[in-house]
Backbone as a ProteinNet text record, in pm:
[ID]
protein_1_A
[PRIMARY]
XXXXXXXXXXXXXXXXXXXXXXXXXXXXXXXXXXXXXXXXXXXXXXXXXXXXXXXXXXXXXXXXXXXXXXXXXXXXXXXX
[TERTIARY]
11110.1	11042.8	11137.7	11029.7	11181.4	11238	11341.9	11353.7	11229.1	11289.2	11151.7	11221.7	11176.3	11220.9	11179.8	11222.8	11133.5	11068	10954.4	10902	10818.5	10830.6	10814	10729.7	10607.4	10545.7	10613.7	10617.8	10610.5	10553.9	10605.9	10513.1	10462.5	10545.1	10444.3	10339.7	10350.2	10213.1	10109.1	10167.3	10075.3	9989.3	10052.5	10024	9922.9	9951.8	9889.6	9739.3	9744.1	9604.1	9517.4	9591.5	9498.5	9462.9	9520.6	9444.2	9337.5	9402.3	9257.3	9135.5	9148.4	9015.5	8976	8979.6	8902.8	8841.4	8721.8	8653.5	8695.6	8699.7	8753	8917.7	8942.9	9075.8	9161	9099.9	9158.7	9176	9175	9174.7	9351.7	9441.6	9543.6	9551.4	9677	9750.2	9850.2	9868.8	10012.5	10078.3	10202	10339.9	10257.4	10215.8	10164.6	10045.2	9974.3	9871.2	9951.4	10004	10118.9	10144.5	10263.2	10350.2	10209.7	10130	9978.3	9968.8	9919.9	9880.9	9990.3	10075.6	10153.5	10239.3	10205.2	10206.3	10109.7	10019.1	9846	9874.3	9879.9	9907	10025.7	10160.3	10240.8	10184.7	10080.3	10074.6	9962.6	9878.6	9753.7	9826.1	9918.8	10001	10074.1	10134.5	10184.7	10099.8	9989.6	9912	9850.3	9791.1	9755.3	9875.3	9978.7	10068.7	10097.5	10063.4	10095.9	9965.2	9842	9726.5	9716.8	9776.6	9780.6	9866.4	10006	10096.8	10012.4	9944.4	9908.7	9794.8	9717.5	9632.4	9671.5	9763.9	9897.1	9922.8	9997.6	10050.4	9901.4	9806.3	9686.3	9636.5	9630.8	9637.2	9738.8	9856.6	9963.5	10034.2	10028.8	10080.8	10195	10298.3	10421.2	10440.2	10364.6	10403	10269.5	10263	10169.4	10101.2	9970.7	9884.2	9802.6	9751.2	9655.4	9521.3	9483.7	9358.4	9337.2	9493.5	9539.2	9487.6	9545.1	9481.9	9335.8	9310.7	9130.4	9024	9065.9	9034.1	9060	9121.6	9126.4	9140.5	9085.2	9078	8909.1	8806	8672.5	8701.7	8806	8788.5	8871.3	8968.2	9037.3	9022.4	8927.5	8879.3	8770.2	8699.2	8644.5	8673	8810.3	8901.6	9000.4	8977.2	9039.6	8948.8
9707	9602.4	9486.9	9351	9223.3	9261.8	9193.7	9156.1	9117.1	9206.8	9155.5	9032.1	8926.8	8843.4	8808.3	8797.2	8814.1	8699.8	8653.7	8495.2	8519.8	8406	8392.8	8295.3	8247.4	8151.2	8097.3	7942.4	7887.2	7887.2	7897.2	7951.3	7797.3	7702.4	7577.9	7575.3	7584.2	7580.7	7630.1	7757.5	7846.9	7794.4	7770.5	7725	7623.1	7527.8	7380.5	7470.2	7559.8	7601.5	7644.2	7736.2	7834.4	7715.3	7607.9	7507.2	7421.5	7378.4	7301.4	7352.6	7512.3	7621.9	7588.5	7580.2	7557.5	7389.7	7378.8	7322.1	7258.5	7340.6	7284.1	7239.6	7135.3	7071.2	7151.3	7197.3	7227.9	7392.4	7422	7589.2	7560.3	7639.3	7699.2	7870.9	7838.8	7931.5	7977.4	8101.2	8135.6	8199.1	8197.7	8265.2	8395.1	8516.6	8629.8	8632.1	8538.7	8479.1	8443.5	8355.6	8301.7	8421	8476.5	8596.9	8681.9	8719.3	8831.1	8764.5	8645.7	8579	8543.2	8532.9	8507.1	8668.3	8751.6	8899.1	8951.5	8898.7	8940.5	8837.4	8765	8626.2	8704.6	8734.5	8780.9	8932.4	8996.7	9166.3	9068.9	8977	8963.2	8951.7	8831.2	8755.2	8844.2	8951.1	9101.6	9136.6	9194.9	9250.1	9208.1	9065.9	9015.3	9015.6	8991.6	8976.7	9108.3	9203.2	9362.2	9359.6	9337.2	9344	9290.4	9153.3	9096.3	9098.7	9184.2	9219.4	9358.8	9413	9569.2	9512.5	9385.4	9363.4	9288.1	9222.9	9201.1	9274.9	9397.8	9482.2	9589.9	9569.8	9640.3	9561.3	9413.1	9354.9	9334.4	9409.1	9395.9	9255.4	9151.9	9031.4	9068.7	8951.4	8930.7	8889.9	8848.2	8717.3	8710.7	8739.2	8730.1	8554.2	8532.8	8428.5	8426.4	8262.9	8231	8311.1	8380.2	8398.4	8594.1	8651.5	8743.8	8735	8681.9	8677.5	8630.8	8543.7	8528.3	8651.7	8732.5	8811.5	9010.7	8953.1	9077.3	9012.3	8855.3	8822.8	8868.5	8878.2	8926.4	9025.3	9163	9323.2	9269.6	9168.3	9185.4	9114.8	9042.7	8976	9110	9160.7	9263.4	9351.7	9392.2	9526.9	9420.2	9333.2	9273.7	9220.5
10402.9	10330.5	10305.7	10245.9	10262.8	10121	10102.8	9955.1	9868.1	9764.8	9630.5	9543	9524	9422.1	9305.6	9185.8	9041.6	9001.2	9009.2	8959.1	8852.4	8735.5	8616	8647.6	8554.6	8529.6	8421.4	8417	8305.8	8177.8	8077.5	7960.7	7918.2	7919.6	7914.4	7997.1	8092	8214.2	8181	8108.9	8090.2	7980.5	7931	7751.5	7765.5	7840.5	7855.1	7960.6	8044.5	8104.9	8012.7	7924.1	7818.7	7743	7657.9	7556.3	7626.8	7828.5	7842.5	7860.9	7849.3	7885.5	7767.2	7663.8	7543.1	7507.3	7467	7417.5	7356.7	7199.1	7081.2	7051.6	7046.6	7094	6972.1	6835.9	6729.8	6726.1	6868.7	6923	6909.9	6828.1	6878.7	6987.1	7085.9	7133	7086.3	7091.2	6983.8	7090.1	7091.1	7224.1	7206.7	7158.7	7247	7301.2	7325	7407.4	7539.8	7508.5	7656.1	7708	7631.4	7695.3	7776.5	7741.2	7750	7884.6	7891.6	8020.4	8139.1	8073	8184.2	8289.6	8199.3	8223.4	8323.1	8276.2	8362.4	8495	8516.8	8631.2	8722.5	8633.9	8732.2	8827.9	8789.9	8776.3	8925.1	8861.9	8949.3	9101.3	9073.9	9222.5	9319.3	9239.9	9294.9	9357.6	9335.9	9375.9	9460.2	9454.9	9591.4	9693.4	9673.1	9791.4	9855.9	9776.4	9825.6	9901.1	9889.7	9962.9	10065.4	10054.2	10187.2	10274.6	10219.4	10311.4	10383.8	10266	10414.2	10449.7	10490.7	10516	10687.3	10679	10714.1	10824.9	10789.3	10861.5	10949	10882.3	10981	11068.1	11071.3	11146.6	11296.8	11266.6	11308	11323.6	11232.2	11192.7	11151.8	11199.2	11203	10968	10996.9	10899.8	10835	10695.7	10579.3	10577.7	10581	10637.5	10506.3	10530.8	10382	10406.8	10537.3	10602.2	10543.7	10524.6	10477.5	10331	10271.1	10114.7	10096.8	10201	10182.3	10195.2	10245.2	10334	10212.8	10102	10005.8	9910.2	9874.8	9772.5	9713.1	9767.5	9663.6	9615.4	9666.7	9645.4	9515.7	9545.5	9451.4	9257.8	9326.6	9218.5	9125	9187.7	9143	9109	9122.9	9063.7	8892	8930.1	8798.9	8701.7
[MASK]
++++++++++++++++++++++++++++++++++++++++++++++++++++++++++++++++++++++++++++++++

């Protein structure tokens, strides 16, 4: 397997997505909301990339493709 490398979302990023999902502008987010989401986002992105790497490799593709993740993104939306 390649190297695994560790990627973090931004907790501002994060922060600023979760407040424009809300309506009410006077909605606070509090850091274990962030931390929660940005936990769930990293677990989701794993997981697709593990799907589309063996999706990938049954194909017998060299090289993980956007057509790869299209392709186990509904199962995957539905298991989450």
């Amino acid at each position: 397997m390649a190297n695994q490398v560790e990627v973090e979302f931004k907790k501002e990023t994060i922060a600023k997505l979760l407040n424009k999902s809300f309506k009410d502008t006077k909605t606070k987010v509090n850091s274990d909301a962030v931390t929660l989401t940005s936990e769930m986002l990293q677990i989701f992105v794993e997981e697709a990339s593990r799907r589309a790497l063996k999706q990938a490799t049954a194909e017998d593709s060299q090289q993980v493709e956007v057509e790869h993740f299209e392709k186990v993104l509904p199962q995957l939306l539905l298991d989450f």
